[in-house]
C-alpha positions as CSV (number, residue, x, y, z in Angstrom):
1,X,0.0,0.0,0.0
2,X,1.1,3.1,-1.5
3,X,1.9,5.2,1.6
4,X,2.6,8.9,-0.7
5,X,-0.2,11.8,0.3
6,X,0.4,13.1,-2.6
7,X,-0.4,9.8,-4.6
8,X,-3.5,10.3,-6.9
9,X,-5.7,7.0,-7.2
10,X,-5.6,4.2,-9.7
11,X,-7.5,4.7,-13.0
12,X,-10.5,3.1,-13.4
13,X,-9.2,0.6,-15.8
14,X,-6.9,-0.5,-12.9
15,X,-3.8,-0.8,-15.3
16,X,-2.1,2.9,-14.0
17,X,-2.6,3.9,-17.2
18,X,-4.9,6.6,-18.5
19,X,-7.7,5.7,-20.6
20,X,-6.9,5.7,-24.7
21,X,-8.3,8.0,-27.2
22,X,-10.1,5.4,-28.3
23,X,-10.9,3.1,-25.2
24,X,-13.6,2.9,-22.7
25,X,-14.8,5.6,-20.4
26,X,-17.6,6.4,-18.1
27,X,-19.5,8.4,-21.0
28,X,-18.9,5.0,-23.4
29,X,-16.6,4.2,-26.0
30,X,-16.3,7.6,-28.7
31,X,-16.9,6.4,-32.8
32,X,-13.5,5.4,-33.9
33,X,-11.6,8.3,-36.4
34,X,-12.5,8.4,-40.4
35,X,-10.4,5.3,-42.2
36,X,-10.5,3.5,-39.1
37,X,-13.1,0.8,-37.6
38,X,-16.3,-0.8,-39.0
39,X,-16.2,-3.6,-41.5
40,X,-13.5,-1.8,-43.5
41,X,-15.9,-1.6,-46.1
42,X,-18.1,1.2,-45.6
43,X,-16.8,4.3,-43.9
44,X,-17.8,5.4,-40.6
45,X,-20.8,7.3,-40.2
46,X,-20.3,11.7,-40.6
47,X,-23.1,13.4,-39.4
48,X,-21.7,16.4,-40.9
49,X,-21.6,14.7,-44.1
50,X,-23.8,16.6,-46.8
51,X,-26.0,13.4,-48.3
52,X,-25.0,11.4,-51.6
53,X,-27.7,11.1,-52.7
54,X,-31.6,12.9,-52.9
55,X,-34.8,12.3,-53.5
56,X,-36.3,12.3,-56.9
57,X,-39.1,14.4,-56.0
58,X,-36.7,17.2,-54.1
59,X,-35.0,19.5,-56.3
60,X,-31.3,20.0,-55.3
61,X,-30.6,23.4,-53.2
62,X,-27.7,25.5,-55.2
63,X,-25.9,27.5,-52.8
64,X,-26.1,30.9,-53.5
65,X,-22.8,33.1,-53.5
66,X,-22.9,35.8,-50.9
67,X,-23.2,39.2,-52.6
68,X,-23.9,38.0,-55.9
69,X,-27.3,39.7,-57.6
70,X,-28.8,37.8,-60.4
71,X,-28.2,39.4,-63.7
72,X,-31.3,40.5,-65.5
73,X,-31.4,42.3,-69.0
74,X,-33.2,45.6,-69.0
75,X,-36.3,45.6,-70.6
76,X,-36.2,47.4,-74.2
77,X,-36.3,51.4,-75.0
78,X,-39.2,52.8,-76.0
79,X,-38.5,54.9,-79.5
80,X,-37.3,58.2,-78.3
81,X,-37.3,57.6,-74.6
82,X,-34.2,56.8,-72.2
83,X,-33.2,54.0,-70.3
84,X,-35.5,53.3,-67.6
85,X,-32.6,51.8,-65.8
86,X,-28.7,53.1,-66.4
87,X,-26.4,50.4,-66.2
88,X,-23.2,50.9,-63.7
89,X,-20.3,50.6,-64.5
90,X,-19.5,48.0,-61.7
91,X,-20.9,44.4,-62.9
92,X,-24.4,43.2,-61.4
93,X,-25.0,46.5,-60.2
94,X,-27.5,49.5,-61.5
95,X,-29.1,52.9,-60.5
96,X,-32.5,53.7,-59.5
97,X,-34.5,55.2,-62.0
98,X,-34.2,58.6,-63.4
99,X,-37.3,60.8,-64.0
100,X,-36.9,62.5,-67.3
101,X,-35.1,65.9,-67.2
102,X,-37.5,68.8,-68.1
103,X,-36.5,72.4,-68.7
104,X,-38.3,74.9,-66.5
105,X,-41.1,76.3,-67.7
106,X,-39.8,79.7,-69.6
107,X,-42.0,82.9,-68.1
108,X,-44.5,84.2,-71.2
109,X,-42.5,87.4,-72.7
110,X,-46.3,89.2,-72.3
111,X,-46.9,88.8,-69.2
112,X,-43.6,90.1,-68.4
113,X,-44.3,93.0,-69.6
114,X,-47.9,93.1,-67.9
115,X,-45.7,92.9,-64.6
116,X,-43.6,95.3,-65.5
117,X,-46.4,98.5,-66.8
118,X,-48.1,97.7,-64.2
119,X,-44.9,98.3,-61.2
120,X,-44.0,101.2,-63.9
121,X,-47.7,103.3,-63.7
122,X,-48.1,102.0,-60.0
123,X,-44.5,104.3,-59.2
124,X,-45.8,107.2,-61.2
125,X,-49.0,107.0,-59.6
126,X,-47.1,107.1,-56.3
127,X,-45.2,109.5,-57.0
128,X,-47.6,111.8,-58.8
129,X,-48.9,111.4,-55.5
130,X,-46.6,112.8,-53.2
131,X,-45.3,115.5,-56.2
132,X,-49.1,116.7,-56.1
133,X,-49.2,116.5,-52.4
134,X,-46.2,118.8,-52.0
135,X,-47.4,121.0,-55.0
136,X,-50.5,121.5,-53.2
137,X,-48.8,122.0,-49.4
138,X,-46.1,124.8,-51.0
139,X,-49.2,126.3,-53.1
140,X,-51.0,126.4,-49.6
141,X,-48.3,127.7,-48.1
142,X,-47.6,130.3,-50.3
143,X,-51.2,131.6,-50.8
144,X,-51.1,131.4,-46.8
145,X,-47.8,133.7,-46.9
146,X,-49.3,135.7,-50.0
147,X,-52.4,136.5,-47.9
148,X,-50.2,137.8,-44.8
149,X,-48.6,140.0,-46.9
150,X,-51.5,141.7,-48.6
151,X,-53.4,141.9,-45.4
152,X,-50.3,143.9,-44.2
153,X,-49.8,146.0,-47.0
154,X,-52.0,148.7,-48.4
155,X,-54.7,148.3,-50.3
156,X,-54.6,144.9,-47.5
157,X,-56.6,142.8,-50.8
158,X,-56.5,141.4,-53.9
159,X,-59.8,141.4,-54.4
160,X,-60.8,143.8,-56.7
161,X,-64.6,144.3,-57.1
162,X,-64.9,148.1,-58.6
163,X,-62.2,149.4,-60.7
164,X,-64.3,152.5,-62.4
165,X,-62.3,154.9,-64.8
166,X,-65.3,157.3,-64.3
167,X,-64.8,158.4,-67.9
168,X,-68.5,158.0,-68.3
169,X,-71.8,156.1,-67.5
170,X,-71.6,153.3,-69.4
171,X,-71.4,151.1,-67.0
172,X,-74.0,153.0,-65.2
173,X,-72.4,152.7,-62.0
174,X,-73.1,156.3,-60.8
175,X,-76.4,158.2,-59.9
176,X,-76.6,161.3,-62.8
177,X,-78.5,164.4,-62.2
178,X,-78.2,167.5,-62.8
179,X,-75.3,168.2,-59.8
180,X,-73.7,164.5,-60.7
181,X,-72.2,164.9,-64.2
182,X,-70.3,162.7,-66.4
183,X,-68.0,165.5,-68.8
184,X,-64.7,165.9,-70.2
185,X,-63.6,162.2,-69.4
186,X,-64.1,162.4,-65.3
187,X,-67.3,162.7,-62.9
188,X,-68.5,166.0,-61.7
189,X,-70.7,166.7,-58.7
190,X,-71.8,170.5,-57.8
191,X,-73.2,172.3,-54.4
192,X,-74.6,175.2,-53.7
193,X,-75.5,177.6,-50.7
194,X,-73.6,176.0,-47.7
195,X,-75.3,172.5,-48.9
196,X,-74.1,169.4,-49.7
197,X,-74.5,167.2,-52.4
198,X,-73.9,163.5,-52.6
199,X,-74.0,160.9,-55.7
200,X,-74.4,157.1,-54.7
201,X,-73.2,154.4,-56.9
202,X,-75.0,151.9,-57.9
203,X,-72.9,148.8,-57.3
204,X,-74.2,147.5,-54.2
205,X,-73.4,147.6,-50.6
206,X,-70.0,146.9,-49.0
207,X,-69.0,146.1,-44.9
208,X,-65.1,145.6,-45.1
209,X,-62.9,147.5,-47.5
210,X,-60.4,149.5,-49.1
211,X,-62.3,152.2,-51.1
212,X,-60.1,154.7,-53.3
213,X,-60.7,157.5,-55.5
214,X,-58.7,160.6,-57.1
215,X,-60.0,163.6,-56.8
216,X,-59.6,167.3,-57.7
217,X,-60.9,170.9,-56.1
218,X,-61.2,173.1,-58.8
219,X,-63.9,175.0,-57.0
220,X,-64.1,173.8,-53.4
221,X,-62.4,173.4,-50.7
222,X,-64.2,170.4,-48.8
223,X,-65.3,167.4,-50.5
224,X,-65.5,164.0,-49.3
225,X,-65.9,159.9,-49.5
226,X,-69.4,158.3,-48.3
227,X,-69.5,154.3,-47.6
228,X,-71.5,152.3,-45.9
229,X,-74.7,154.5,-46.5
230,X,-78.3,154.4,-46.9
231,X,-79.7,156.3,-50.1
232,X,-83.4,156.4,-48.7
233,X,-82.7,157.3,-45.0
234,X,-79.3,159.9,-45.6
235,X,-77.5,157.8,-43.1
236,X,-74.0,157.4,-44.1
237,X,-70.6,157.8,-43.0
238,X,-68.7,160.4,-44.8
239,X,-64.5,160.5,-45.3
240,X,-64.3,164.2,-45.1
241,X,-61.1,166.2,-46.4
242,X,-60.0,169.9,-47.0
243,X,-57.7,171.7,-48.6
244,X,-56.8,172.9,-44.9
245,X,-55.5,169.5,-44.5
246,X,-58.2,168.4,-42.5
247,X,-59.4,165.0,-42.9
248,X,-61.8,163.4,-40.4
249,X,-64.4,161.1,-40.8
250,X,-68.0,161.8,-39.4
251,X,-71.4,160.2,-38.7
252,X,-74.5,161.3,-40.7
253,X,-78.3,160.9,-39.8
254,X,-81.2,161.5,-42.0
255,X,-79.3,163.6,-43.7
256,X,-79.0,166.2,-40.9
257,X,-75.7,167.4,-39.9
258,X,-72.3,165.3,-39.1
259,X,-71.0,164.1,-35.7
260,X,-67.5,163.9,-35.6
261,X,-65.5,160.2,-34.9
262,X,-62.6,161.5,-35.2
263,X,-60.1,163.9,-37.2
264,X,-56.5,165.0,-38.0
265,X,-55.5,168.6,-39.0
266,X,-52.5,167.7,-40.7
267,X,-53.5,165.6,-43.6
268,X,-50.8,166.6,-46.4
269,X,-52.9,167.9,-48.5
270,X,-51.6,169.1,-52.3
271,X,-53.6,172.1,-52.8
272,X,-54.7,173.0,-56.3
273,X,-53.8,168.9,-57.8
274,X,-55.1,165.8,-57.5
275,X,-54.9,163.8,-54.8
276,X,-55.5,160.5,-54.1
277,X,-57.8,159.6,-51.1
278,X,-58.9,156.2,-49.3
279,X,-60.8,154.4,-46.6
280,X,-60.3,151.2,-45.2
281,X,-63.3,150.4,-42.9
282,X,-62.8,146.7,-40.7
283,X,-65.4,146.6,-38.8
284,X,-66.2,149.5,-36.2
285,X,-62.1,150.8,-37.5
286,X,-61.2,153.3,-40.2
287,X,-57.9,154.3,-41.2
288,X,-57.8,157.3,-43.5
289,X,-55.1,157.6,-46.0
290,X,-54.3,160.4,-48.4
291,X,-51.7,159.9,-51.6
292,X,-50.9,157.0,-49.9
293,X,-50.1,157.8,-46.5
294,X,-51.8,156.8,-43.4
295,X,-53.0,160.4,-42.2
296,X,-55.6,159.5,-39.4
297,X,-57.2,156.5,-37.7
298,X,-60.1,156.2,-35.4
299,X,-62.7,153.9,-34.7
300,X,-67.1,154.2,-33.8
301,X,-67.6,152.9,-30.5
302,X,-71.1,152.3,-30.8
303,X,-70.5,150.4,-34.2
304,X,-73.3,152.3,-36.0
305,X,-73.1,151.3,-39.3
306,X,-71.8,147.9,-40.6
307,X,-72.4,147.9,-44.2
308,X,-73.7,150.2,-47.1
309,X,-73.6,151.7,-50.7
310,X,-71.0,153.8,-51.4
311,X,-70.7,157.4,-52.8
312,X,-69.3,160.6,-53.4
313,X,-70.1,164.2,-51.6
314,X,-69.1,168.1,-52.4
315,X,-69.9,170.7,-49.4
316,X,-71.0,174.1,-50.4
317,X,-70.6,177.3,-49.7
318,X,-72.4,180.9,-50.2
319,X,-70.3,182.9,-52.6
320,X,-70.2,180.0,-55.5
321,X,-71.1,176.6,-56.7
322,X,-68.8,174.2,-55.2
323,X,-67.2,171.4,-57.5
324,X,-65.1,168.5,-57.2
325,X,-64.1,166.5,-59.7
326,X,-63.5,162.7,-59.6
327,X,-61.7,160.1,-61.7
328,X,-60.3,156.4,-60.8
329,X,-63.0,154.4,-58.4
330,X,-61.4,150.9,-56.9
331,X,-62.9,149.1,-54.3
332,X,-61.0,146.3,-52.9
333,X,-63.3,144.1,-50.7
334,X,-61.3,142.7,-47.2
C-alpha cells in the first residue's frame, strides 16, 4: 500500500494507465476516427456529411454566392425615350431610375411686360402722389404767406370788385342828375348855398374795405368819400377832407348834420392837384389815407353802421357853386 499523500488514485481501468483516445470511459466508447473501424468496407458514419444522394421528388438546393445579384437584361427602349434603368459601370450593379429631365417652364414674354407696366404706372402714380401733395402743401403755403402779406400792406386785398375809370356812365355805376355829371372824361358833382350834395353808386353795398378815389378841387375846398350809406334814409358815414389839410371822418343821420368820430388837422394835403384819397373800414375801425399815407385812424364805438352803398359828396358854400371833380374808383373788398 502506497503510503505517498500526494499519490493520486488508480484509474479506473486499474492498469495505471490513462484511458486511450479510443478506449472505454464512463460516457462509453467515442466512434473510432475516419479510415478506421467498421467492417473496413463502408466508412464510418459523418453526421456532418452533406448526403450522396436525394430524393427524386426534391429539387437539389444551389448554394447561392454571398453578394452576388442575379443578372437581369433591361427591358427594351421605347423609341425616343431613355433608359429606364442606367447600367453601372461596376458588374451586377444598377441605379434607381431617373425621371426624365424637363427644362423649367420659360415665363411668357407678355406677361412680363404686364408685370412690369403695371410696377411702372403704379411708381408714377405714387409718386404723382406725393409730387401733387407737395405741390399742393407749397401752393398752400404760399397763398397762406401771399395773404399775410397783402393783409399787411396797403390796399390789405387782392380782391378787386370796382375798378371804375369814371370816364363815363356806361357802366352805369353812378347816380346822374343835374349836380352829378359825367363830362370831359371824369365825374362832376356840384353844391350850392352852404349844402351838400352826394351821388351814390350803384354797385351794391360793402362792410369791409379799401375804397379809393382821385380827386380834384377846382372850386371847393371840402369834399369828401361816403360808404357804408343808406340812399333812402341819408345815413352814411362820410370820409371828409379839406384843402386845410383836414381829414376826419363823421357820422351822418337822416341827412341832418355830421357828428365827428374822429379827425387829423395835418392831412398833407396838395392844394390845387389831384390827390388820391382812401378808406379802409374793418369793422367799427377806419384808417384814413391820403396819396398813400396813413394820415388818421379812429374807430365808432357804438359800431353804428356795418355795411352800405358807397358814394361821393361836395360841401358848399355861399359865394359860389362848389365842385369837385373825380376820376379812378377801386374798391377792394377785405
Amino acid at each position: 500500500m502506497n503510503s505517498d499523500p500526494n499519490a493520486r488514485p488508480p484509474y479506473p481501468q486499474g492498469n495505471g494507465q490513462p484511458p486511450g483516445p479510443y478506449g472505454p470511459n464512463q460516457y462509453g466508447t467515442p466512434p473510432p476516427p475516419p479510415g478506421q473501424g467498421g467492417n473496413g468496407i463502408n466508412p464510418p458514419y459523418n453526421p456532418y456529411a452533406a448526403p450522396n444522394s436525394y430524393s427524386s421528388d426534391v429539387p437539389p438546393t444551389v448554394a447561392a454566392t454571398p453578394y452576388q445579384h442575379t443578372q437581369y437584361a433591361p427591358p427594351p427602349a421605347q423609341p425616343g425615350q431613355p433608359m429606364p434603368f442606367a447600367q453601372n459601370q461596376y458588374p451586377g450593379q444598377f441605379n434607381y431610375p431617373q425621371a426624365p429631365f424637363s427644362p423649367p417652364p420659360r415665363r411668357s414674354t407678355g406677361r412680363i411686360i404686364l408685370v412690369v407696366s403695371v410696377t411702372v404706372v403704379f411708381c408714377v402714380i405714387v409718386v404723382s402722389l406725393l409730387v401733387g401733395g407737395f405741390s399742393s402743401y407749397q401752393a398752400k403755403k404760399n397763398a397762406a404767406a401771399t395773404a399775410t402779406a397783402v393783409a399787411s400792406v396797403y390796399p390789405f386785398s387782392t380782391d378787386l370788385q370796382i375798378d371804375d375809370p369814371m370816364a363815363s356812365n356806361s357802366t352805369n355805376a353812378w347816380a346822374t342828375a343835374s349836380n352829378c355829371v359825367f363830362t370831359g372824361g371824369s365825374y362832376h358833382i356840384l353844391a350850392k348855398n352852404d349844402m351838400y350834395m352826394v351821388c351814390f353808386s350803384r354797385k351794391g353795398n360793402f362792410s369791409n374795405f379799401t375804397y379809393q378815389v382821385t380827386v380834384e378841387l377846382t372850386k371847393s375846398q371840402v369834399a369828401g368819400l361816403v360808404f357804408r350809406a343808406d340812399a333812402k334814409s341819408g345815413s352814411s358815414y362820410k370820409y371828409v377832407f379839406s384843402e386845410g389839410g383836414t381829414a376826419g371822418v363823421y357820422l351822418y343821420k337822416n341827412y341832418g348834420a355830421g357828428k365827428e368820430v374822429f379827425h387829423n388837422d395835418n392831412s398833407g394835403w396838395h392844394v390845387g392837384k389831384k390827390n388820391t384819397v382812401a378808406v379802409v373800414a374793418r369793422g367799427n375801425s377806419f384808417t384814413l389815407y391820403v396819396n398813400g399815407k396813413e394820415v388818421s385812424k379812429g374807430i365808432d364805438k357804438n359800431n353804428t353802421y356795418s355795411s352800405g352803398q358807397l358814394g361821393l359828396v361836395v360841401f358848399g358854400n355861399t359865394s359860389q357853386t362848389s365842385e369837385a371833380v373825380f376820376t379812378n374808383a377801386k374798391v377792394w373788398v377785405i
